[in-house]
C-alpha positions in Angstrom: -35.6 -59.8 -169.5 -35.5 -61.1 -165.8 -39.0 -61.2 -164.5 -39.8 -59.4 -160.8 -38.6 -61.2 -158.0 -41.6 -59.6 -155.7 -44.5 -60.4 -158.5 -42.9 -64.0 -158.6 -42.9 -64.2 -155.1 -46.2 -63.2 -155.0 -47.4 -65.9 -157.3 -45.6 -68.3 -155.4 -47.2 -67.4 -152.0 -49.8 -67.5 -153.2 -49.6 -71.1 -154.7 -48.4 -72.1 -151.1 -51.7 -70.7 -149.3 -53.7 -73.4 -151.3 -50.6 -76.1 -151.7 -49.9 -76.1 -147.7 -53.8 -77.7 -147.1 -53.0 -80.4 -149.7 -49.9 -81.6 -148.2 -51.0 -82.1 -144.3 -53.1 -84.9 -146.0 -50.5 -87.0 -147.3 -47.1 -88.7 -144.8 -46.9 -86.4 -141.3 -44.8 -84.3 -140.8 -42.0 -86.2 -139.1 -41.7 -88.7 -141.9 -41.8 -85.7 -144.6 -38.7 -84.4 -142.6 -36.7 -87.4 -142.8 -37.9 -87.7 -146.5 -36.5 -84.4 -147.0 -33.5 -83.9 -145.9 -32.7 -87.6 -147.8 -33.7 -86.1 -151.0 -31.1 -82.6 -150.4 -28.4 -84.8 -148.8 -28.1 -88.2 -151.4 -29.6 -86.1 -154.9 -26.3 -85.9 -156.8 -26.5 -86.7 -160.3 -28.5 -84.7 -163.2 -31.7 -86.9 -163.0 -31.9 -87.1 -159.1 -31.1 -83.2 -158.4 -33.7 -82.8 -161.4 -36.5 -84.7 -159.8 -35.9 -83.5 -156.2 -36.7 -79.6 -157.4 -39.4 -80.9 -158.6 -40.4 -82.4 -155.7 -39.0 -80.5 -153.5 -41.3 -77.2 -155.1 -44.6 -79.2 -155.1 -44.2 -80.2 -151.1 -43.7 -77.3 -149.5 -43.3 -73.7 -151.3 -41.7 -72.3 -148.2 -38.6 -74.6 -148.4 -38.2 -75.1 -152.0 -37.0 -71.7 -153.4 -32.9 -72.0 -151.9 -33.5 -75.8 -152.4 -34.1 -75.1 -156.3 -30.8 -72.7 -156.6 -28.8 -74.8 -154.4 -29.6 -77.6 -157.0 -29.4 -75.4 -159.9 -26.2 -73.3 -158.7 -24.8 -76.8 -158.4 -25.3 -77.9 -161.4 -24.1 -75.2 -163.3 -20.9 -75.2 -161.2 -20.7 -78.7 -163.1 -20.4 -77.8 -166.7 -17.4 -77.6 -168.7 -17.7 -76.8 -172.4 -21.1 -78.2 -173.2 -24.3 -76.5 -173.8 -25.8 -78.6 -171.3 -27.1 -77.4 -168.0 -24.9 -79.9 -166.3 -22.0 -82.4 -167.7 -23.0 -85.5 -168.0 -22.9 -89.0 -170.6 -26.5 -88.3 -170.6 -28.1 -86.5 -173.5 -31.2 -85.9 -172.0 -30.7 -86.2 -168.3 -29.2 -82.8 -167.8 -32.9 -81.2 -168.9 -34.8 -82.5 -165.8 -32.9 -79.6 -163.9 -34.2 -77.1 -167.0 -37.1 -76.1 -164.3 -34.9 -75.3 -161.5 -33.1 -73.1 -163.9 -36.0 -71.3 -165.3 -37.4 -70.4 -162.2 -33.9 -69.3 -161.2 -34.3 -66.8 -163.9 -37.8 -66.0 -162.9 -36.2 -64.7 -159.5 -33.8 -62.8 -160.2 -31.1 -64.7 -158.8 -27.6 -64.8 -160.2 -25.7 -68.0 -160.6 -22.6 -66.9 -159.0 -20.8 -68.1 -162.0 -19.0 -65.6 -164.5 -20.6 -64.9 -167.3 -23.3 -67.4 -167.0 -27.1 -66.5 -166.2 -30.1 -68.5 -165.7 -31.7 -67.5 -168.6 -28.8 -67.9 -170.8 -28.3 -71.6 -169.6 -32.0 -72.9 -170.1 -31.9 -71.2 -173.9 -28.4 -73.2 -174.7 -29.9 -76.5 -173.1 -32.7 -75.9 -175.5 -30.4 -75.0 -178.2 -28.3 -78.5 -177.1 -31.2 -80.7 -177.3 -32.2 -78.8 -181.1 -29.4 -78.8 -182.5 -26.5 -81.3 -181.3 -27.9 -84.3 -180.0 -28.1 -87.4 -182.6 -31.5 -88.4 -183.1 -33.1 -91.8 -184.0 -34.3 -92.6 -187.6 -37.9 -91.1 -186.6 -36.4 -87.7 -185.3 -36.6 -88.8 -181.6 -33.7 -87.3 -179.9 -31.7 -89.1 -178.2 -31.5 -89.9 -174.5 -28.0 -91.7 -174.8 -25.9 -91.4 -178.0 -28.0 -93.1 -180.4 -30.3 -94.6 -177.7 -33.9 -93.8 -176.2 -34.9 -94.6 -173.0 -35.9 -92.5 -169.9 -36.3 -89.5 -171.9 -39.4 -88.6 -171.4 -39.6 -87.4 -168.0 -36.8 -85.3 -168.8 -36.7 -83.7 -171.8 -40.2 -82.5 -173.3 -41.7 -81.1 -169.3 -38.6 -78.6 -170.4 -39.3 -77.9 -173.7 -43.1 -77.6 -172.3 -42.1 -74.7 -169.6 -39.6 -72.7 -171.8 -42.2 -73.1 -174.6 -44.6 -71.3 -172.6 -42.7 -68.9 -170.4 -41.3 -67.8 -173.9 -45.0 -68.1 -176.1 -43.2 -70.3 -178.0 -45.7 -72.7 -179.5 -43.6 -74.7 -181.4 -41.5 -75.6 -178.6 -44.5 -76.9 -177.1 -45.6 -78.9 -179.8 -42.2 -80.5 -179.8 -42.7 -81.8 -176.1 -45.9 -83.5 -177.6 -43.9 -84.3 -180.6 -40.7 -85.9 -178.8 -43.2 -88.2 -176.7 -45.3 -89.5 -179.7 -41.9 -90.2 -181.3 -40.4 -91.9 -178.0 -44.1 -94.0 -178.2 -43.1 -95.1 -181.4 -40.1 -96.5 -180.3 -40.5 -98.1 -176.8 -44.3 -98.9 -176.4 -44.7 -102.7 -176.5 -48.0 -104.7 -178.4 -48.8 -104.9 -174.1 -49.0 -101.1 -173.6 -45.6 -101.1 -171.4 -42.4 -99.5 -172.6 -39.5 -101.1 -173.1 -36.4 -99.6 -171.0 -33.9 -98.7 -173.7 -34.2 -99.4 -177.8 -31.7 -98.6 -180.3 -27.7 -97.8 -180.0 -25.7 -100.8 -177.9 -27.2 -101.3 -174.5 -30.6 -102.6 -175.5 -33.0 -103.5 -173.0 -36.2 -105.0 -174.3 -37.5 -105.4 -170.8 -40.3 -103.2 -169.1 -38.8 -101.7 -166.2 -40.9 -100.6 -163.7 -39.6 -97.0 -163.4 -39.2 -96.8 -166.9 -42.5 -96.8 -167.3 -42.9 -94.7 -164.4 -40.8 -91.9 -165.9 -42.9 -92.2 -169.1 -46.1 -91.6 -167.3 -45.0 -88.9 -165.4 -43.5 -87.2 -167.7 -46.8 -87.4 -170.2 -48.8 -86.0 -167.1 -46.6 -83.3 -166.9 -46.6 -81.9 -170.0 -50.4 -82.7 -170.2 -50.4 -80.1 -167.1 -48.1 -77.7 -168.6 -50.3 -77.2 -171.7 -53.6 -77.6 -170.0 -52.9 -74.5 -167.9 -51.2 -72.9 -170.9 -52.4 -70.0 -173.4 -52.2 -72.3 -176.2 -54.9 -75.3 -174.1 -57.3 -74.2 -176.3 -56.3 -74.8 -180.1 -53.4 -78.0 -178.7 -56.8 -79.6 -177.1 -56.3 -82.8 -179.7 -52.6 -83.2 -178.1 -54.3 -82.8 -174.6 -56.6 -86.2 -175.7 -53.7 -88.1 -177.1 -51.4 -87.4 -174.0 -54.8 -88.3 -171.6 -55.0 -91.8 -173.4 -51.1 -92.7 -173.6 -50.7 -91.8 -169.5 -54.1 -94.3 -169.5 -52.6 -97.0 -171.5 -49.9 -97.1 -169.7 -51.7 -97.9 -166.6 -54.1 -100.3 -168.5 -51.1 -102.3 -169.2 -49.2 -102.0 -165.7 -51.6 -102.5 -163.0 -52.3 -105.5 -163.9 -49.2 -106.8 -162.5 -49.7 -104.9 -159.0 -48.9 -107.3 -156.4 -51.8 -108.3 -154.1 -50.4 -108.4 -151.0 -47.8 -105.5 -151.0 -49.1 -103.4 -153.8 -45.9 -102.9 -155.4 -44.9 -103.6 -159.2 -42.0 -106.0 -160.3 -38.3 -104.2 -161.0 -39.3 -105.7 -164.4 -43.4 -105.3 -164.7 -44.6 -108.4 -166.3 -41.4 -110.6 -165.2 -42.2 -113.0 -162.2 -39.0 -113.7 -161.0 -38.0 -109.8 -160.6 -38.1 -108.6 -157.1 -40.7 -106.3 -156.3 -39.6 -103.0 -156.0 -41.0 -99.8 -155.0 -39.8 -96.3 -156.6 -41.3 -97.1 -159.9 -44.9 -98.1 -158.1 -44.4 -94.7 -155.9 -44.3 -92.7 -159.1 -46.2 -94.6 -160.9 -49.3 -93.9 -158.6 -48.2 -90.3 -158.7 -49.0 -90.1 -162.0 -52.3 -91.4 -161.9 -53.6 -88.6 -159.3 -52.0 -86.0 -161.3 -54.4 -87.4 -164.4 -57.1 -87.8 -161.9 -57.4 -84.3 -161.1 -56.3 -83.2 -164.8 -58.3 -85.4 -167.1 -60.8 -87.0 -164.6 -59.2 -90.2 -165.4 -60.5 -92.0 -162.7 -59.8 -96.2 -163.3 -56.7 -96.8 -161.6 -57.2 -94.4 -158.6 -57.7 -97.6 -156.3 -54.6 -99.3 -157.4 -52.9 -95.6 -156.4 -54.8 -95.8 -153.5 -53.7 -99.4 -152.4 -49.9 -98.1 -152.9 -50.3 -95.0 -151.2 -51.8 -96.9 -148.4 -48.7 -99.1 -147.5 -46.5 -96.7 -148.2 -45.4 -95.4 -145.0 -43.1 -96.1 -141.7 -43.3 -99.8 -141.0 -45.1 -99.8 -144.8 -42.3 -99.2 -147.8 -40.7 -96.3 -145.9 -38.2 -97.4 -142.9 -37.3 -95.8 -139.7 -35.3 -93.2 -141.1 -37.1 -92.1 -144.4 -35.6 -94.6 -147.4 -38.3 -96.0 -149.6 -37.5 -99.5 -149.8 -37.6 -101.7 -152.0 -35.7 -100.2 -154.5 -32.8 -101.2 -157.1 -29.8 -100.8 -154.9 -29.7 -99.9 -151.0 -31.4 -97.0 -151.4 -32.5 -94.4 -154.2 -32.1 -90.7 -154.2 -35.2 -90.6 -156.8 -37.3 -92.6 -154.9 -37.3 -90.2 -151.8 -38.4 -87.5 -154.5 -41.1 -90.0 -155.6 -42.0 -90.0 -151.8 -42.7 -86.5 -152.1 -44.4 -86.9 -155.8 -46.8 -89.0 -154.3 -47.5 -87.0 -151.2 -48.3 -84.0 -153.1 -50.1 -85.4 -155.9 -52.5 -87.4 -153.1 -53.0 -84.5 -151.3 -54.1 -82.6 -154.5 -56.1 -85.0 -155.3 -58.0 -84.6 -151.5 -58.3 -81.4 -152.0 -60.1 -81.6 -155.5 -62.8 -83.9 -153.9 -61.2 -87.6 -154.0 -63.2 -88.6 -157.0 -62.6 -91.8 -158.4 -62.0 -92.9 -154.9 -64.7 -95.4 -154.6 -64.9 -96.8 -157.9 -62.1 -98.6 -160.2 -64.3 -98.6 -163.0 -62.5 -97.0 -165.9 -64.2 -93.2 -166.3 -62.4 -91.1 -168.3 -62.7 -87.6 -170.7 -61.0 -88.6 -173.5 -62.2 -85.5 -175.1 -60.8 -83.2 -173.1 -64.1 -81.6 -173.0 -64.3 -82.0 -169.2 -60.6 -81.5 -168.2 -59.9 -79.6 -165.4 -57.1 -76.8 -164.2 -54.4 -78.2 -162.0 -55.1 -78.0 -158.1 -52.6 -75.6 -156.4 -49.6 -77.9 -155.2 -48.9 -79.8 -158.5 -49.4 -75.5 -160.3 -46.4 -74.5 -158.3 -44.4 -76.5 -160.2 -46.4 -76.9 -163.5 -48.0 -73.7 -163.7 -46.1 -71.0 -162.3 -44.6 -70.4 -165.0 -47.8 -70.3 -167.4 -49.0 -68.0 -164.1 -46.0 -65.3 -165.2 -47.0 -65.4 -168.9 -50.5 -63.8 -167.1 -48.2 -61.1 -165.7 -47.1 -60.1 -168.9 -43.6 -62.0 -168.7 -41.3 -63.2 -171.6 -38.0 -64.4 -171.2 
């Protein structure tokens, strides 16, 4: 069943009546531009066309809904006989686009491929993921044959969206499954993730972005379900994601450079360089949990980033985020835009936690709150259509 496109439009519009305040808090406009049309020009593999809808949607509602079936049209155009939404070596990298795709269902829109519909795509990535990837010995699958690593940002948000766009509890408890299973397997005695375990290209360093990824992608399902029918009776998965986004940050800001803000390419290694996409996201993360879990003791550390990050800052003259691994990073211009609209939602929901880096937190989820509008356009619209009375 393909929902309405003029009830999903509806919803959407009226996400960007509240969303468009948010984001004239965060860069200006020019910068945004430049930021922008980075993201739709250098965004070519799974994981960067991924995070750029993503970004793309929370920014700026107006622009994002060609921008999400350019990226998802594209993708599909990539596939050859896999299940997966895009080919790629990646297990798990192809599902950050699972999103893009579901809301292309959502619409109405065809693919323009033969044979191939939105809907049909997200179910066989599901089915993909289920059914044909190899799994480590604890039943995490994997990201890489045989390997976990960035995973988590990419994987369970899908599971978490399709889960509730098709009342599929189950699904949803396997987003909060897959992460506690990825914990298992990467978290370090410190609190920081290690960047790959497992298979042949072990990694037993804690990359910045890594860990950026990980936190991000625990927010985001934390959103998902918090604004979900099933918030309610998942409330002790609500507490557990709350505290594993906060221990992460407990054990990376420590390691926040004083003078630039900025976290190593490697956290807790001094002689990495500092680097900046993974502290972009990073700080991201901890408005979205912030506003969500009133998780308030690493706001000023956010704050300090966001602060520096701009033209003359971390962002040059024509956009790029810099320092990053590389030249420049497709992903870190959508972490640019991450971190624009999670600050600005953040604004709008009162700045609390902005004067005080004492830790204050609702590990109970008894005082969690819904999602502000800009970070529900992407996290929530979906959950929005189940209101309406949509399946897929």
């Amino acid at each position: 069943m393909v929902f309405s496109f003029m009830t999903t439009w509806r919803v959407l519009v009226t996400a960007l009546v509240l969303s468009s305040e948010a984001m004239a808090q965060g860069l200006n406009s020019s910068v945004l531009d430049m930021v922008r049309a980075n993201v739709n020009s250098s965004s070519t593999t799974s994981w960067e066309m991924g995070t750029a809808t993503e970004a793309i949607l929370e920014n700026d509602l107006r622009l994002s809904i060609n921008s999400i079936l350019y990226f998802a049209r594209n993708a599909l155009r990539q596939r050859n006989q896999s299940l997966a939404i895009i080919e790629d070596t990646s297990a798990g990298d192809p599902a950050s686009l699972g999103v893009a795709v579901i809301l292309g269902n959502l619409t109405g829109a065809d693919t323009g491929i033969p044979n191939v519909t939105f809907a049909s795509a997200a179910w066989e990535q599901v089915q993909y993921l289920l059914t044909e990837v190899p799994r480590a010995p604890n039943g995490a699958i994997s990201h890489r044959v045989n390997e976990c690593w960035d995973f988590v940002y990419m994987c369970p948000p899908f599971f978490a969206y399709y889960g509730v766009v098709t009342n599929n509890r189950s699904l949803v408890q396997e987003a909060y499954r897959q992460i506690l299973l990825y914990r298992d397997v990467l978290k370090r005695p410190s609190g920081l993730w290690q960047h790959i375990a497992l298979g042949e290209e072990i990694d037993t360093g804690n990359w910045s972005t890594g860990n950026a990824w990980a936190a991000a992608g625990i927010v985001r399902v934390l959103a998902t379900i918090q604004n979900s029918q099933f918030s309610g009776e998942m409330q002790s998965q609500r507490e557990d994601l709350t505290s594993w986004a906060e221990e992460i940050f407990d054990a990376f800001y420590p390691y926040q450079d004083s003078s630039t803000s900025l976290s190593r390419n490697y956290v807790d290694d001094n002689t990495s360089f500092l680097e900046a996409s993974g502290s972009v996201l990073m700080a991201s993360a901890v408005y979205r949990l912030a506003i969500l879990s009133k998780s308030y003791g690493h706001v000023q550390n956010a704050e300090h980033l966001r602060s520096s990050n701009s033209p003359g800052g971390h962002i040059d003259v024509e956009g790029w985020l810099y320092p990053v691994l590389g030249s420049r990073s497709p992903e870190g211009e959508s972490f640019v835009l991450l971190l624009n609209a999670a600050y600005g939602d953040w604004v709008k929901a009162g700045s609390e936690g902005a004067k005080s880096g004492a830790a204050v937190r609702s590990r109970g989820g008894r005082e969690m709150r819904k999602l502000s509008a800009g970070y529900a356009a992407m996290s929530f619209v979906v959950g929005m259509m189940i209101a309406s009375g949509f399946l897929f």
